[in-house]
C-alpha angles and dihedrals in degrees: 000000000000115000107211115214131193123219095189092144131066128248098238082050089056098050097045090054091049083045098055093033089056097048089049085237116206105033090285108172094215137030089238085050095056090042091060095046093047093044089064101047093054094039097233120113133269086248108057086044090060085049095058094038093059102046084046087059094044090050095053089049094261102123141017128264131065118328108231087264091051087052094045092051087045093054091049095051090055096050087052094050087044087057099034084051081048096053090043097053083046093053086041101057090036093053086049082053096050100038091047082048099061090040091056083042092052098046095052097096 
């Protein structure tokens, strides 16, 4: 399954949202408060801030989980699990053809 992203808003957007989120801009009492606020000004929704706010965190060591490049590595490695498992089904199968084919071939007198 293939999970479509958008990446309707600029880096520098994103950044400058995190950025205000994180600083609790604007006086916000709480980190949800400011996420809201800021949701709203850039158009995109509270959660997808929140989103952005917590990889941010993980990335500068604030939190726990995969940075953004952890994530990224882990991603490539599947996909090259997912192809190497691929070309192995395809030489298996293959092998079984051959194989049944020289038997079929040895057994004609």
């Amino acid at each position: 399954m293939t999970k479509k992203t958008s990446n309707r808003f600029l880096p520098e957007v994103r950044q400058r949202a995190v950025r205000l989120v994180l600083d609790q801009g604007g006086g916000h009492g709480s980190q949800w408060a400011a996420i809201g606020s800021t949701a709203g000004k850039i158009g995109c929704t509270v959660e997808t801030l929140r989103k952005w706010a917590r990889q941010a965190e993980r990335d500068g060591g604030q939190r726990a989980g995969p940075t953004t490049e952890e994530r990224e590595r882990i991603k490539a490695l599947e996909r090259e699990v997912r192809e190497l498992r691929q070309a192995n089904e395809i030489l298996r199968k293959a092998s079984a053809y051959s194989a049944t084919a020289e038997l079929d071939r040895r057994q004609k007198p």
